[in-house]
C-alpha positions as CSV (number, residue, x, y, z in Angstrom):
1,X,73.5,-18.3,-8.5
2,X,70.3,-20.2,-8.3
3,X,66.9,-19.7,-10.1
4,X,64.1,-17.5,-10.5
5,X,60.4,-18.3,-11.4
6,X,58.8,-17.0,-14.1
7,X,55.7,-17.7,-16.2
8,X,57.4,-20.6,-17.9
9,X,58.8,-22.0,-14.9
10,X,62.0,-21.6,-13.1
11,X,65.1,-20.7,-15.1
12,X,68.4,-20.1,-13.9
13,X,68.8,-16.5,-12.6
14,X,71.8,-16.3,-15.3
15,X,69.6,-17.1,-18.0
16,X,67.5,-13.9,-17.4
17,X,70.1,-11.8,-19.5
18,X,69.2,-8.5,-20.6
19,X,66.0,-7.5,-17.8
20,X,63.7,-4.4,-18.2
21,X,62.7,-4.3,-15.0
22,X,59.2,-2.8,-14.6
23,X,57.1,-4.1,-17.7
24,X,53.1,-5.0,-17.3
25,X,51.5,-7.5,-20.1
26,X,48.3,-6.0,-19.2
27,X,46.6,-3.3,-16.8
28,X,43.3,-3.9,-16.5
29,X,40.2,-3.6,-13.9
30,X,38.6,-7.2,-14.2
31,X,35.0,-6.1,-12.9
32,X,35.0,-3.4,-15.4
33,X,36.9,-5.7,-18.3
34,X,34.1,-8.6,-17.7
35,X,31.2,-6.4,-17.9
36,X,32.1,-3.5,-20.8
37,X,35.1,-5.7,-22.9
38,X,33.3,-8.2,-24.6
39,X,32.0,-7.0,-27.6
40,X,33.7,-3.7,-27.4
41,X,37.4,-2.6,-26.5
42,X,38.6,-6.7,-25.6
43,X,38.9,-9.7,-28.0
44,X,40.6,-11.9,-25.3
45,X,42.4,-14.2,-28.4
46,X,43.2,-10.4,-30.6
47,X,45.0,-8.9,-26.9
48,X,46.7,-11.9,-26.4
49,X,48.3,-12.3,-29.8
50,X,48.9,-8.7,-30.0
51,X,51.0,-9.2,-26.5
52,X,52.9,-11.8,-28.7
53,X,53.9,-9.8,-31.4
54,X,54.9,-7.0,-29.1
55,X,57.2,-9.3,-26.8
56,X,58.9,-11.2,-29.7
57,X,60.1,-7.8,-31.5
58,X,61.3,-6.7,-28.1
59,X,63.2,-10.0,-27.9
60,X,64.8,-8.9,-31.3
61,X,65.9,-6.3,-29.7
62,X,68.1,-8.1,-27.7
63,X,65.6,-8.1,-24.5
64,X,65.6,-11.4,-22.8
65,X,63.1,-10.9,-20.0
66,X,60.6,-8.6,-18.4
67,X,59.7,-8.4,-14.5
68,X,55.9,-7.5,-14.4
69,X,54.6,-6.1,-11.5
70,X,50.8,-6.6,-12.3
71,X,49.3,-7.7,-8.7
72,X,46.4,-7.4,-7.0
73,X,44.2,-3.8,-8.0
74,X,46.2,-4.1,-11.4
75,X,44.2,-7.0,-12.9
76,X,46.9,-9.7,-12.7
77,X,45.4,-12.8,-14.4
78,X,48.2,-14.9,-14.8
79,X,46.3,-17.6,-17.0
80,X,46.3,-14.8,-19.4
81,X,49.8,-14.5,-18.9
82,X,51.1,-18.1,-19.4
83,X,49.2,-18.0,-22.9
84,X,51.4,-15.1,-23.8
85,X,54.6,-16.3,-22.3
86,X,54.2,-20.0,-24.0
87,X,53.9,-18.0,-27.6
88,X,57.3,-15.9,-27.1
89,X,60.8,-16.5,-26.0
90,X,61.1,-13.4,-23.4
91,X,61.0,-14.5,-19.8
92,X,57.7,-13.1,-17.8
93,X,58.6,-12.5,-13.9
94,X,55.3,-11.7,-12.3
95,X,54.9,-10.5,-8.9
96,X,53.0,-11.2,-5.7
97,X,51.1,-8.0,-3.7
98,X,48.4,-5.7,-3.3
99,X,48.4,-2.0,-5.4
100,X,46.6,0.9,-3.6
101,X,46.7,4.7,-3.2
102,X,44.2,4.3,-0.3
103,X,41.9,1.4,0.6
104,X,42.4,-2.1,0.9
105,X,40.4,-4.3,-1.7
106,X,37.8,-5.1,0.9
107,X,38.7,-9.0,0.9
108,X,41.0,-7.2,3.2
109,X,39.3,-4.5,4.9
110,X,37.6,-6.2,7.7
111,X,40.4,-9.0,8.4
112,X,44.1,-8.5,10.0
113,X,45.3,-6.5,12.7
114,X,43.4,-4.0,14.8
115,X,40.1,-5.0,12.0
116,X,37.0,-5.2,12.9
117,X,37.8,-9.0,13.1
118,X,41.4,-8.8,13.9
119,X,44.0,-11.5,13.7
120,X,47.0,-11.9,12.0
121,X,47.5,-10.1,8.3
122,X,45.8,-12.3,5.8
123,X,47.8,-10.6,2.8
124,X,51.3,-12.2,4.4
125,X,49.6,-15.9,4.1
126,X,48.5,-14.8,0.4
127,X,51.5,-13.5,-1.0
128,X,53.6,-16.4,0.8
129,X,51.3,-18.8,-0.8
130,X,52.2,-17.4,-4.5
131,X,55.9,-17.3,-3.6
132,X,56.3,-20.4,-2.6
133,X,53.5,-22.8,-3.8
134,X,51.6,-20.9,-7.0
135,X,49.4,-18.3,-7.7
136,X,45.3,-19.6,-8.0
137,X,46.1,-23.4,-9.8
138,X,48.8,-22.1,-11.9
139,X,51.8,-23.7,-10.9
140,X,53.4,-20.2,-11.5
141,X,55.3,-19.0,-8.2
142,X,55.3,-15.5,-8.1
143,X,59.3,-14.2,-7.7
144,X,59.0,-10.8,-6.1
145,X,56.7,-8.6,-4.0
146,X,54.4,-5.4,-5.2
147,X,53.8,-2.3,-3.2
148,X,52.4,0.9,-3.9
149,X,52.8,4.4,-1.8
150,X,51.9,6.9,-3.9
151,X,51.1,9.8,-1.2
152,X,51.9,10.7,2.3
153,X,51.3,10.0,4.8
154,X,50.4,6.8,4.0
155,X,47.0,5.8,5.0
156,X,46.4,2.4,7.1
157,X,46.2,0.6,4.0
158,X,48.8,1.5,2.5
159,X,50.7,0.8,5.9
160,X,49.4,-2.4,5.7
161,X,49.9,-3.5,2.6
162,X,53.5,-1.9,2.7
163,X,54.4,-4.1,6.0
164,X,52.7,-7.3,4.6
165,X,55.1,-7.4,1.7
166,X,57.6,-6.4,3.9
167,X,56.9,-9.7,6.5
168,X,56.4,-11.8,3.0
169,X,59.6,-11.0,2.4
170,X,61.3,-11.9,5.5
171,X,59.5,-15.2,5.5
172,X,60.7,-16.2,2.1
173,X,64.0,-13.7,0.7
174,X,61.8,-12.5,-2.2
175,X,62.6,-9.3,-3.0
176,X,60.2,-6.0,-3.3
177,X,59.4,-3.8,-5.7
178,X,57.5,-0.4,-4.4
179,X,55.8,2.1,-6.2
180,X,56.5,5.7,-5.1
181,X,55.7,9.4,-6.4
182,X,58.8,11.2,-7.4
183,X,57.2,14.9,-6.5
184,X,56.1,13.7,-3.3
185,X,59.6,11.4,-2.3
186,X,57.6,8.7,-0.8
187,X,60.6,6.6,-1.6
188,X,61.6,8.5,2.3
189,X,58.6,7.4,4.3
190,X,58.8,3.6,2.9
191,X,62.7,3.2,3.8
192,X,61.7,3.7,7.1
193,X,58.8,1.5,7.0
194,X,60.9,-1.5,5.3
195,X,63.6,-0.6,7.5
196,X,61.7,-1.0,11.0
197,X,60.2,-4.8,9.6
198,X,63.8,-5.4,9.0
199,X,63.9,-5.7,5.2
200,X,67.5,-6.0,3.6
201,X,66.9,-2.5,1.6
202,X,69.5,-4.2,-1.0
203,X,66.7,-6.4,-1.8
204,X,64.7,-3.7,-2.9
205,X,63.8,-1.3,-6.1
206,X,62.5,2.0,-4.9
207,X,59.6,2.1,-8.5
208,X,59.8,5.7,-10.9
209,X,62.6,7.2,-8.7
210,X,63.5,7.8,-12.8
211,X,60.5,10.4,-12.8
212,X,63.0,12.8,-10.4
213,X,66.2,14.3,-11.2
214,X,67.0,15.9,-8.0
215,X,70.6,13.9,-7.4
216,X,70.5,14.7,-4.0
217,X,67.4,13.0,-3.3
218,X,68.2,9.8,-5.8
219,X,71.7,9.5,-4.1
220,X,69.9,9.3,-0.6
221,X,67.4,6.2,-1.7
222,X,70.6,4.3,-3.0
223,X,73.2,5.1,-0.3
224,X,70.6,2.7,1.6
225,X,71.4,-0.1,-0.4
226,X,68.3,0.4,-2.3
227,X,67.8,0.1,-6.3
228,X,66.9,3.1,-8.4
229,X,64.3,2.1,-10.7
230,X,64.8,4.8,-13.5
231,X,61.9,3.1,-15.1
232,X,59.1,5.1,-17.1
233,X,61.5,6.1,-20.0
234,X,59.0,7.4,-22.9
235,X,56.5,8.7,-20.0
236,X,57.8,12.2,-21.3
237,X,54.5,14.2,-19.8
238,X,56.4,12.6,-16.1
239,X,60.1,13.3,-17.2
240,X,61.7,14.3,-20.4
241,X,64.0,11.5,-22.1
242,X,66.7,13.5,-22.3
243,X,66.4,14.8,-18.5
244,X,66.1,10.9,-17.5
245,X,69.3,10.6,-19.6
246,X,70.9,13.2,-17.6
247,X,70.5,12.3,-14.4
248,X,71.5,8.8,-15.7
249,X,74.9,10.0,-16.5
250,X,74.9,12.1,-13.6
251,X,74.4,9.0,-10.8
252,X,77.0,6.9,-13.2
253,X,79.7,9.2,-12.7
254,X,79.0,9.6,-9.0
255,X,79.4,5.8,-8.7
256,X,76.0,4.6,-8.9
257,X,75.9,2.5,-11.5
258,X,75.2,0.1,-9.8
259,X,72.0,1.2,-7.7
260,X,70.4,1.2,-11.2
261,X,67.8,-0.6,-13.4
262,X,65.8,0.7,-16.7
263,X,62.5,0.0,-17.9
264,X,59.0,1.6,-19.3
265,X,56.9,1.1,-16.9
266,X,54.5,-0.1,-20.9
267,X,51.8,-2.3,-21.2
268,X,50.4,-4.2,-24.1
269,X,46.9,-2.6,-23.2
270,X,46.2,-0.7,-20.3
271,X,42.1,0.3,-19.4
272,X,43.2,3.6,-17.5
273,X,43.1,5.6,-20.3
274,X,39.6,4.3,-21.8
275,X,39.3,2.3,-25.2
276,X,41.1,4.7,-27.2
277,X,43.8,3.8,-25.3
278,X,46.0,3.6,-28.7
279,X,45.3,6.3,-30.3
280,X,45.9,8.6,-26.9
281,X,49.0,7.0,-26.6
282,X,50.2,7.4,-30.4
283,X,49.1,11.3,-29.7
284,X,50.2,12.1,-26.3
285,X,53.3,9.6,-25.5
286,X,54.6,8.1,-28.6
287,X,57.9,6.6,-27.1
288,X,56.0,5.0,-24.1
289,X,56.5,1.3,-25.3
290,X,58.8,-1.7,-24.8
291,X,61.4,-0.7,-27.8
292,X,62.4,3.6,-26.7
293,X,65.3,1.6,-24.8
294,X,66.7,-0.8,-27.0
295,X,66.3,2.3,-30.1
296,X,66.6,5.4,-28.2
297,X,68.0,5.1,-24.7
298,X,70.7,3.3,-24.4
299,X,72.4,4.9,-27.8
300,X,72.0,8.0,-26.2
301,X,73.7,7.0,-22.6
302,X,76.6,5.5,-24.7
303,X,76.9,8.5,-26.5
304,X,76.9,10.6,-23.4
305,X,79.9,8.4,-22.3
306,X,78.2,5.8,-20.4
307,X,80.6,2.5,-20.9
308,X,79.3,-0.6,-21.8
309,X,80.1,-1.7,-18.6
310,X,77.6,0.6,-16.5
311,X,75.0,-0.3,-19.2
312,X,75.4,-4.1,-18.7
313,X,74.8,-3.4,-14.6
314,X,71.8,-1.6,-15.7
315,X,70.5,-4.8,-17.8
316,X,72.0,-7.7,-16.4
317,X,74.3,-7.4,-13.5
318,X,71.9,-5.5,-11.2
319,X,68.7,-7.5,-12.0
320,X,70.3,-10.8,-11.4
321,X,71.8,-9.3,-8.2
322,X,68.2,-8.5,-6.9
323,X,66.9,-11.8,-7.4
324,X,70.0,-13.7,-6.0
325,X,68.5,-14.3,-2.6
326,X,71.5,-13.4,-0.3
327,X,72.7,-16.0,3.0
């Protein structure tokens, strides 16, 4: 079956077990973080052991791994990350990529094709570079790629960033993750993109297509091959629980367990919200964190009638299919 990298190092892709499958550590804006944490909202040694204890009860909940898509624009700092993954015994996947709603990070802007300089795309040599040799002077290799399209059409950014992972990906097999917006379907307009750079849509989880229950529009994203990420369970203000649930049982029983994989879409901290970040979050979305599954979710989907079988897709099956480079 092969390997996978992850935080610790490579691990065989078996040993990933039971995968929620979009988890961050940490969401954070650096130049904001190094200028107004530091004696306010962030004691770097206080986040990182919180992250520990957080990670090792989700691990007693029978959760062996979690792929986090923190790249580029999210505050991936993967030193921070290896301190947390040497302290617990779930497996960190990070990810390689750029996240944007509009504008490149202007490292970027002025570089790559039809730029003010021109050239070829210096993202594709970046996110190669992580996949295959280490991210900064880790050692960590990156084991997947990080998109985000968020509104349509997308803007030549976006475009770019969306193709770069795509040609990452053909250069190495590492497959993509993409963020999209449920209301708007942008799930539609990046098929087509991945599609025409001649990406192997198996190879690929279409991010919060959970966040819709319109079956006919879920069934379309997976009849291309593509993975359902039903991923922001406890996001409530997005998508009941119990709808999510639903249209869970719905795809199931139309034969698509297998086009699906669960997660939170939870962080240990995230800096979007401001420094109150945990009381907003005990207030506003109490189940948003790494245990709703484990406790709420999948009792529920059993319940509903979903076997144990369709659950262990979900968990194991599907995620160890998605990393399995293919021939």
């Amino acid at each position: 079956m092969g390997t996978v990298e992850t935080a610790r190092g490579p691990i065989p892709i078996s040993d990933l077990g039971r995968t929620l499958m979009h988890e961050h550590v940490f969401v954070l804006t650096p130049d904001h973080l190094a200028n107004y944490g530091p004696g306010g909202f962030w004691v770097e040694d206080d986040r990182v052991a919180d992250a520990v204890v957080r990670l090792s009860r989700l691990k007693d909940k029978g959760i062996d791994s979690i792929v986090d898509p923190t790249v580029v624009g999210l505050g991936r700092d993967i030193p921070r990350i290896v301190k947390v993954a040497q302290e617990v015994e779930v497996n960190i996947v990070v990810a390689t990529g750029v996240y944007t709603y509009g504008d490149l990070p202007f490292a970027y802007v002025n570089r790559g094709p039809g730029t003010m300089l021109d050239g070829p795309e210096p993202m594709v040599d970046d996110f190669v570079r992580d996949l295959t040799v280490g991210i900064a002077d880790t050692g960590v290799k990156a084991a997947f790629l990080k998109c985000a399209v968020e509104h349509t059409p997308m803007s030549t950014g976006v475009e770019r960033s969306v193709r770069a992972v795509a040609q990452a990906h053909l250069a190495t097999r590492a497959p993509i993750t993409v963020h999209t917006s449920a209301p708007e379907q942008t799930a539609r307009p990046v098929i087509e993109v991945l599609r025409h750079e001649g990406v192997d849509l198996e190879k690929v989880v279409i991010g919060h297509a959970g966040d819709s229950n319109d079956l006919d529009y879920l069934m379309e994203l997976a009849d291309t091959g593509a993975i359902l990420g039903m991923d922001r369970f406890g996001l409530d203000l997005m998508n009941p629980t119990a709808e999510r649930i639903e249209t869970i049982v719905a795809l199931v029983q139309r034969g698509y367990g297998d086009r699906m994989v669960l997660a939170h879409d939870a962080s240990c901290f995230i800096d979007w919200f401001g420094p109150d970040f945990e009381a907003l979050h005990d207030l506003m979305t109490p189940n948003w964190h790494y245990e709703h599954i484990s406790d709420d979710v999948l009792p529920a989907l059993a319940a509903a009638g979903v076997s144990d079988e369709a659950l262990d897709l979900m968990l194991v099956g599907t995620p160890a299919r998605y990393f399995t480079p293919r021939p």
